[in-house]
Z-matrix of the N, CA and C atoms (Angstrom, degrees):
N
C 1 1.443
C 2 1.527 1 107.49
N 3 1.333 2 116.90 1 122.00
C 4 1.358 3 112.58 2 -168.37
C 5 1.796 4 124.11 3 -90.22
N 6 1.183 5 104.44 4 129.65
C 7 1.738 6 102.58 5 -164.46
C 8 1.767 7 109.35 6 -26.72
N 9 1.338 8 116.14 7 152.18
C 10 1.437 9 113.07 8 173.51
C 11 1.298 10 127.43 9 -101.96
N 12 1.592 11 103.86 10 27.44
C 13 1.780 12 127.56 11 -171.46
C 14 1.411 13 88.53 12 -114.11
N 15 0.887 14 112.26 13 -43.23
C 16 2.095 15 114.09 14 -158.25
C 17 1.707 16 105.20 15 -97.96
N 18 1.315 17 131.06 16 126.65
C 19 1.284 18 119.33 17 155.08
C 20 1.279 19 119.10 18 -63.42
N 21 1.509 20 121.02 19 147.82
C 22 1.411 21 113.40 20 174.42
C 23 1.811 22 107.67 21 -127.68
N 24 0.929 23 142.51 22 99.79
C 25 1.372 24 127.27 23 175.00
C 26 1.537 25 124.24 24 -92.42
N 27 1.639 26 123.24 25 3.98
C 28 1.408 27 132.87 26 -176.13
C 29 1.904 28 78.14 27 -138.68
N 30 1.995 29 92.31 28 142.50
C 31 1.441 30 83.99 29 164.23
C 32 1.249 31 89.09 30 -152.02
N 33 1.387 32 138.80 31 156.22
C 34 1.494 33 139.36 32 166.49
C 35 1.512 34 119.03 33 -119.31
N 36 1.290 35 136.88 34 90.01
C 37 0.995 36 141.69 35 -145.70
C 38 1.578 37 102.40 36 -121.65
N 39 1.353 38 125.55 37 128.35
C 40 1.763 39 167.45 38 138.57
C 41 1.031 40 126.91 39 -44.86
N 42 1.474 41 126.04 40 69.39
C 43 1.740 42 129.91 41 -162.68
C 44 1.269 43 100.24 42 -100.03
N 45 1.400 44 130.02 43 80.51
C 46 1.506 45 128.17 44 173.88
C 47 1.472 46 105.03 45 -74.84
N 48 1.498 47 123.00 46 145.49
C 49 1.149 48 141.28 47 -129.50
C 50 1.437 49 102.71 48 -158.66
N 51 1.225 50 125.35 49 143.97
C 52 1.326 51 119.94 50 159.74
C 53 1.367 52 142.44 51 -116.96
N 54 1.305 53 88.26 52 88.06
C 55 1.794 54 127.07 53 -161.59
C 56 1.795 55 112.87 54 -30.55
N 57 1.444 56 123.97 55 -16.49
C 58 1.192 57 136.94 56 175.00
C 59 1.701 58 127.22 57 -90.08
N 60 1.930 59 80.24 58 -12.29
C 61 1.805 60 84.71 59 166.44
C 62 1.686 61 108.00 60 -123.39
N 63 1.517 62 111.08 61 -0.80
C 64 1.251 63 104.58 62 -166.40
C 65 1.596 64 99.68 63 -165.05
N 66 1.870 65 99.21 64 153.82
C 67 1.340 66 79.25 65 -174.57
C 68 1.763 67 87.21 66 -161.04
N 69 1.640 68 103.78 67 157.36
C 70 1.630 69 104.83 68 172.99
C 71 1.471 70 100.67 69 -91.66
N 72 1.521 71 122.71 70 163.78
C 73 1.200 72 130.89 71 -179.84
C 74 1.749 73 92.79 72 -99.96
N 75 1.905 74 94.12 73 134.76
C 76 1.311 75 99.45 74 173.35
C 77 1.452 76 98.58 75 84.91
N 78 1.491 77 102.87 76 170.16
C 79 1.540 78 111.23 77 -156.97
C 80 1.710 79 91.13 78 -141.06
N 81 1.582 80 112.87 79 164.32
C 82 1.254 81 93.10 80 -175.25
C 83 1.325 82 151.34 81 111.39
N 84 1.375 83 109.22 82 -175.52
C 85 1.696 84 108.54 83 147.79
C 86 1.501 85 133.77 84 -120.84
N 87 1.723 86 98.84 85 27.38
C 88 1.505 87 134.44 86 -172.20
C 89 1.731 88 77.50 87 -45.81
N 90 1.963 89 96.75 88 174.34
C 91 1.572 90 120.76 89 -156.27
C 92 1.415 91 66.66 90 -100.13
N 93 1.976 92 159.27 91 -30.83
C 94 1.381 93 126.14 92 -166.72
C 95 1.550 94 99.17 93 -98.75
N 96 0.931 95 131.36 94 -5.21
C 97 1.608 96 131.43 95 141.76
C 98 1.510 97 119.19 96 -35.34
N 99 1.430 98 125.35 97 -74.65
C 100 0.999 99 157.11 98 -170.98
C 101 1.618 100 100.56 99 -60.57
N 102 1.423 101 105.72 100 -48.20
C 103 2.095 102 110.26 101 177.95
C 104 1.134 103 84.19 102 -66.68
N 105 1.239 104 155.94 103 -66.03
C 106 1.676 105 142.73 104 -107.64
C 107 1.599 106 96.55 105 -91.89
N 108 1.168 107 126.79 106 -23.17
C 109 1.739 108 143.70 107 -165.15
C 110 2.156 109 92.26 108 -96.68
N 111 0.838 110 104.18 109 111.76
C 112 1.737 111 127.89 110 162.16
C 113 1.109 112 127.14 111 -126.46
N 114 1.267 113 118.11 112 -172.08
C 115 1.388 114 108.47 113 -142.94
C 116 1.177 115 132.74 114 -32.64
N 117 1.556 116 89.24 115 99.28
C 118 1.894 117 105.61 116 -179.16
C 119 2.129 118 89.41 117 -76.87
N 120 1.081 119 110.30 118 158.74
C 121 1.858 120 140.22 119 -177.79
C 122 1.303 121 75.67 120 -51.15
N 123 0.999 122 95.60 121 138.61
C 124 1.941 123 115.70 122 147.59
C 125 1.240 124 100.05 123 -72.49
N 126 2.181 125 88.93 124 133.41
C 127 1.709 126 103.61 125 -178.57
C 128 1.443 127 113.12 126 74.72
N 129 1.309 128 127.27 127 5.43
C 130 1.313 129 141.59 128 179.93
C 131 1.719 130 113.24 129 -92.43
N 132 1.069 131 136.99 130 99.58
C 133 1.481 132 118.02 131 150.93
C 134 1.321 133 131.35 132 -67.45
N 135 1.361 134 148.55 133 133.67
C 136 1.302 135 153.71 134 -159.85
C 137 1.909 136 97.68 135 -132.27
N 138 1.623 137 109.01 136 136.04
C 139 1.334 138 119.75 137 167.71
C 140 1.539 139 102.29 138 -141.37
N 141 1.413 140 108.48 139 99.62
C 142 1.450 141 115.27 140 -170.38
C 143 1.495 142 103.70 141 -77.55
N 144 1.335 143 121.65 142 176.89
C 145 1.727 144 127.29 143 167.67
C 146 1.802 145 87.87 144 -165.41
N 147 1.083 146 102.98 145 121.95
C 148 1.227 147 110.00 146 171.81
C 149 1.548 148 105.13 147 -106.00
N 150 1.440 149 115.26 148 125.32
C 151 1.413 150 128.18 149 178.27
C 152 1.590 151 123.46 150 -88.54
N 153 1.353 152 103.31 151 7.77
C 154 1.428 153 121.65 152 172.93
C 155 2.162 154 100.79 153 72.43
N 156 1.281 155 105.63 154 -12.84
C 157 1.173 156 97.62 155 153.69
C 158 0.974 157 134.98 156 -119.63
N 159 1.791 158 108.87 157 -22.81
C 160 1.649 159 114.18 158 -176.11
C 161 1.655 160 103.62 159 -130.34
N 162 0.435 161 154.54 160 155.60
C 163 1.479 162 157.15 161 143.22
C 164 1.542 163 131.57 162 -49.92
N 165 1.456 164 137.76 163 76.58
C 166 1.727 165 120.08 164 -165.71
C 167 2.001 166 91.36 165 -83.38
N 168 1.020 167 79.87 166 158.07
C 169 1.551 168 103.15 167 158.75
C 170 1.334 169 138.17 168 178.11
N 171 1.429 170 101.89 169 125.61
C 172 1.860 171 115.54 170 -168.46
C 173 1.618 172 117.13 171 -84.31
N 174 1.352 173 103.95 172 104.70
C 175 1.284 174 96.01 173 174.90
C 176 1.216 175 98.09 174 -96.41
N 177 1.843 176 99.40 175 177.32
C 178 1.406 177 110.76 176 173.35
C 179 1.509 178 120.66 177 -154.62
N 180 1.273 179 146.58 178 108.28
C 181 1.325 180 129.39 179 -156.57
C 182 1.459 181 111.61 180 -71.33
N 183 0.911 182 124.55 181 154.87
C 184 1.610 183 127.71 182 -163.03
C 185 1.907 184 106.76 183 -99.96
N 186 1.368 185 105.13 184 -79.24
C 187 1.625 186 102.19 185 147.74
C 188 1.357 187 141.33 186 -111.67
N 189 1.658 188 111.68 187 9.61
C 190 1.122 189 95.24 188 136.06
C 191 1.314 190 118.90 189 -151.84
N 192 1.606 191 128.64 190 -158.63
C 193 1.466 192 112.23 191 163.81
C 194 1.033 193 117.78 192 -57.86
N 195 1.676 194 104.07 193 172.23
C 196 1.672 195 108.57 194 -173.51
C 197 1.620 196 99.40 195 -89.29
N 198 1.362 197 104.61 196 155.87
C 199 1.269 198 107.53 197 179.58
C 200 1.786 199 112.04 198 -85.43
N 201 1.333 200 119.99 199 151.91
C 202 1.548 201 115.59 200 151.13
C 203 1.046 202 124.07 201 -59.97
N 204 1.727 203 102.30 202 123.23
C 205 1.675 204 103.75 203 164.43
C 206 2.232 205 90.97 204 131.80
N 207 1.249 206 100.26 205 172.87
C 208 1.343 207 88.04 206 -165.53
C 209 1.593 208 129.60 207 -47.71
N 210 1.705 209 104.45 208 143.95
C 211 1.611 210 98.21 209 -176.82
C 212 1.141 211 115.41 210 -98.03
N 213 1.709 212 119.91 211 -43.16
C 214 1.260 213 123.58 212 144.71
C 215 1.389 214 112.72 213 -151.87
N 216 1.793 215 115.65 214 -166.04
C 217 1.261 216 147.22 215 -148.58
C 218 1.660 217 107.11 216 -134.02
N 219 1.826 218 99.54 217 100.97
C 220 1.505 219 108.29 218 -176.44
C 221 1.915 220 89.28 219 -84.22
N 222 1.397 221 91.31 220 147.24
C 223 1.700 222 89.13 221 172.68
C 224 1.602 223 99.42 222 -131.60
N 225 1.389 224 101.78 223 110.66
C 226 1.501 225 112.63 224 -159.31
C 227 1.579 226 102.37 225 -101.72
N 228 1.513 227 113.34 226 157.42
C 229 1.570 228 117.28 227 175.84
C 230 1.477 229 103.61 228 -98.63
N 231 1.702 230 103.03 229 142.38
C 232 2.002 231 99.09 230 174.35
C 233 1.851 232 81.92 231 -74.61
N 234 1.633 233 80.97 232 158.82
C 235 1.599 234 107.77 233 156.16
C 236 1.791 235 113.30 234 -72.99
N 237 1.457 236 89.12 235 158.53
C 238 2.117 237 89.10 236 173.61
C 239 1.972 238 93.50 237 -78.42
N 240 1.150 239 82.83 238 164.41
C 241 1.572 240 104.76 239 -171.95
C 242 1.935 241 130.81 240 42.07
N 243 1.241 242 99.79 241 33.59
C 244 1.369 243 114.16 242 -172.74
C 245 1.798 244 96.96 243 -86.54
N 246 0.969 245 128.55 244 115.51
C 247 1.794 246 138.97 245 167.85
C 248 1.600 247 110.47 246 -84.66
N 249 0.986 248 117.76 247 -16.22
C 250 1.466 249 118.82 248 -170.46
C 251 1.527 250 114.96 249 -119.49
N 252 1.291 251 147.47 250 102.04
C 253 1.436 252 112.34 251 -175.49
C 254 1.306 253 114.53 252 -99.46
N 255 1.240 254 98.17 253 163.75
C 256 2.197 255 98.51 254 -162.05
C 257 1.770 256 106.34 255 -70.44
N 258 1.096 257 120.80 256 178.87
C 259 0.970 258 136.34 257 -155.69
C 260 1.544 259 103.64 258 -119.76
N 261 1.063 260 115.40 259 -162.63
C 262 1.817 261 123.91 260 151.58
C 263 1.108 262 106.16 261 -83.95
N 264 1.243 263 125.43 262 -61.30
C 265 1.377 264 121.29 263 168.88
C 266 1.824 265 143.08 264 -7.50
N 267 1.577 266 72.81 265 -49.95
C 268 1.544 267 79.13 266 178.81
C 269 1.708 268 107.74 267 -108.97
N 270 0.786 269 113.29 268 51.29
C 271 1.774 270 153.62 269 148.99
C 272 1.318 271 131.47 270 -107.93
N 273 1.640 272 97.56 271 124.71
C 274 1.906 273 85.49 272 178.65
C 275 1.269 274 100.04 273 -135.76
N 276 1.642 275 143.76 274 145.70
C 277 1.169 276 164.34 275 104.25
C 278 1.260 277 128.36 276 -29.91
N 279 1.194 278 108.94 277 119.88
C 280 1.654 279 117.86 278 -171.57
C 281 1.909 280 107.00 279 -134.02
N 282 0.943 281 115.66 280 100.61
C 283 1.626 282 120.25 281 160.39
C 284 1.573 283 103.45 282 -58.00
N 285 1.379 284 101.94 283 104.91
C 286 1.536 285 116.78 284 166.69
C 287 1.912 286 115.55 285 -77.99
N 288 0.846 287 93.16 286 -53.38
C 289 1.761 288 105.32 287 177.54
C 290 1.532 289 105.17 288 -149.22
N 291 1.151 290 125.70 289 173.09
C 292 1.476 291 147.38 290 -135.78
C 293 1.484 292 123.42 291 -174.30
N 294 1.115 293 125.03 292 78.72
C 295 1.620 294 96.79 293 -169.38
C 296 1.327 295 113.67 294 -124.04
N 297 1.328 296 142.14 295 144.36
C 298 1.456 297 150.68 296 179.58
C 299 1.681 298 105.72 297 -59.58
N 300 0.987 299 130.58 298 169.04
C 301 1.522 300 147.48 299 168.18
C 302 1.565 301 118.50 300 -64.89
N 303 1.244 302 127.76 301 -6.49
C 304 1.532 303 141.88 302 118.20
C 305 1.240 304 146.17 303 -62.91
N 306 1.659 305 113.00 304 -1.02
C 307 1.133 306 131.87 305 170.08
C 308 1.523 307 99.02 306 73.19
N 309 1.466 308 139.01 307 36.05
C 310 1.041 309 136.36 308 -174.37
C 311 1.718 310 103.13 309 -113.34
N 312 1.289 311 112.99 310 154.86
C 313 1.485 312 95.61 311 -172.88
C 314 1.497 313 117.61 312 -88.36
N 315 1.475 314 128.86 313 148.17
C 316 1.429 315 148.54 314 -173.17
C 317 1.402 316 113.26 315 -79.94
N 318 1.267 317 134.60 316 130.40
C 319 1.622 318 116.45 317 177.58
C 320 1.610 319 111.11 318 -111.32
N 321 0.812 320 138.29 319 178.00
C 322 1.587 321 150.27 320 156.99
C 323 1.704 322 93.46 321 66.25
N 324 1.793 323 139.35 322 43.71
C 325 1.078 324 128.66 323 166.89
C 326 1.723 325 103.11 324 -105.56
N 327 1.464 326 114.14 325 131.78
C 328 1.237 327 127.64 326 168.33
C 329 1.231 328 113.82 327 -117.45
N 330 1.414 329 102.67 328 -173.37
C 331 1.622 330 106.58 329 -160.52
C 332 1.543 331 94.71 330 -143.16
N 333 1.690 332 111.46 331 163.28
C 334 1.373 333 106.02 332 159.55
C 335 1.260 334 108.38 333 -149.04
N 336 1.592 335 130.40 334 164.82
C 337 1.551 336 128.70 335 169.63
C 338 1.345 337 111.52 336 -114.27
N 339 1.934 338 122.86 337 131.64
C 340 1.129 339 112.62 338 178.84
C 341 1.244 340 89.99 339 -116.79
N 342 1.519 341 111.25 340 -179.98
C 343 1.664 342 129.27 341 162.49
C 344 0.803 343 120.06 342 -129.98
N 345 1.345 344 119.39 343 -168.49
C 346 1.852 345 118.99 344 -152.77
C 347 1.907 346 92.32 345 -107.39
């Protein structure tokens, strides 16, 4: 979620995941990669790559910055034999890069993952 002081219009975002309770189908930037990611922001472009452990993905606002507050919605598969299901917790968010509407880079933008 990108600070609401700073514009951000490029963002590169790090959805580590915990691949033993959950998992995207396909690896990549396969077309069930690409299904599993919904509602990306209006005015948002999204280019997922799923690393089979974490999730990257580059958004980019089209005309304008992205707004604060959710960008999108990974829709993940449980694993077979999982008894416990993960939490938010065991999710982490990482702001890889950040960049303003000059393509210049953004500082102090973080991210977070909730669940339902």
């Amino acid at each position: 979620m990108p600070d609401s002081s700073v514009l951000v219009q490029g963002l590169t975002i790090l959805v580590d995941y915990p691949e033993t309770k959950v998992t995207i189908p396909g690896s990549g930037n396969t077309t069930t990669v690409r299904q599993s990611i919904i509602n990306v922001q209006s005015g948002a472009l999204s280019q997922p790559n799923d690393l089979d452990y974490a999730l990257r993905d580059v958004l980019a606002g089209t005309s304008h910055p992205l707004t604060p507050g959710n960008l999108f919605t990974i829709n993940f598969f449980d694993c077979t034999n999982v008894t416990v299901p993960p939490t938010a917790a065991d999710f982490a968010c990482t702001v890889e890069v950040a960049t303003d509407p000059f393509g210049l880079p953004d500082q102090g933008v973080t991210c977070t993952v909730s669940a339902p």
